[in-house]
C-alpha positions, -999 to 999 in steps of 0.1 A, spaced: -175 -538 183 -214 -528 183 -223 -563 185 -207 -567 221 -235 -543 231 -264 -561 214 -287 -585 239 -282 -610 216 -242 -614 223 -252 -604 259 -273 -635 264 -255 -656 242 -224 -649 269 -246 -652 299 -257 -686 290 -221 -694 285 -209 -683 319 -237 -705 331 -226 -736 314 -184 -728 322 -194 -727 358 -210 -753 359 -184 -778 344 -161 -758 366 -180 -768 398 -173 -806 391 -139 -804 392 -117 -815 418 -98 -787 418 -129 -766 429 -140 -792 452 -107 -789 472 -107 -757 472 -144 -755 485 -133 -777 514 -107 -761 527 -122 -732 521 -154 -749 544 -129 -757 567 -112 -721 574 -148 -708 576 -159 -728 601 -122 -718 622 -131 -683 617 -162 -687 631 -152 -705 662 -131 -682 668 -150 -654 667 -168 -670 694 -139 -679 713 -128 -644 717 -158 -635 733 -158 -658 757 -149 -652 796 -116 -679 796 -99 -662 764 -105 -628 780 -93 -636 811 -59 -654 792 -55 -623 775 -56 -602 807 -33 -622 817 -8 -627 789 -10 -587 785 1 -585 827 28 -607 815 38 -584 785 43 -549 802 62 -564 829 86 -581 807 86 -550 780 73 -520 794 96 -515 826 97 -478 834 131 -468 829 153 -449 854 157 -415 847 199 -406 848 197 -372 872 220 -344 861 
């Protein structure tokens, strides 16, 4: 297995990779999965955005006010 470390098998594999990917990158396969992949990016992004914005911060605030009072109620303590 010597020859797998010679530059000769190195580059010969290289320039093979190079050629797979690019057949690969004309598929339609890849294409769809570069779209939606695009597309969740681009989600990801807005959102990231979003959550630093005043109106999802305040809906949080809000939404958190509504969770403790619906989950959190203090409970009474029985008194021996």
């Amino acid at each position: 297995m010597a020859y797998m470390k010679s530059e000769k098998y190195k580059a010969y594999k290289r320039a093979y990779m190079r050629e797979y990917i690019r057949k690969y990158r004309k598929t339609e396969k890849y294409r769809a999965y570069m779209r939606a992949y695009n597309k969740t990016e681009k989600r990801k992004a807005y959102l990231r955005e979003y959550r630093k914005s005043e109106k999802y911060k305040a809906y949080m605030r809000e939404y958190m006010r509504e969770y403790k009072n619906r989950f959190h109620k203090p409970t009474l303590k029985l008194i021996r």
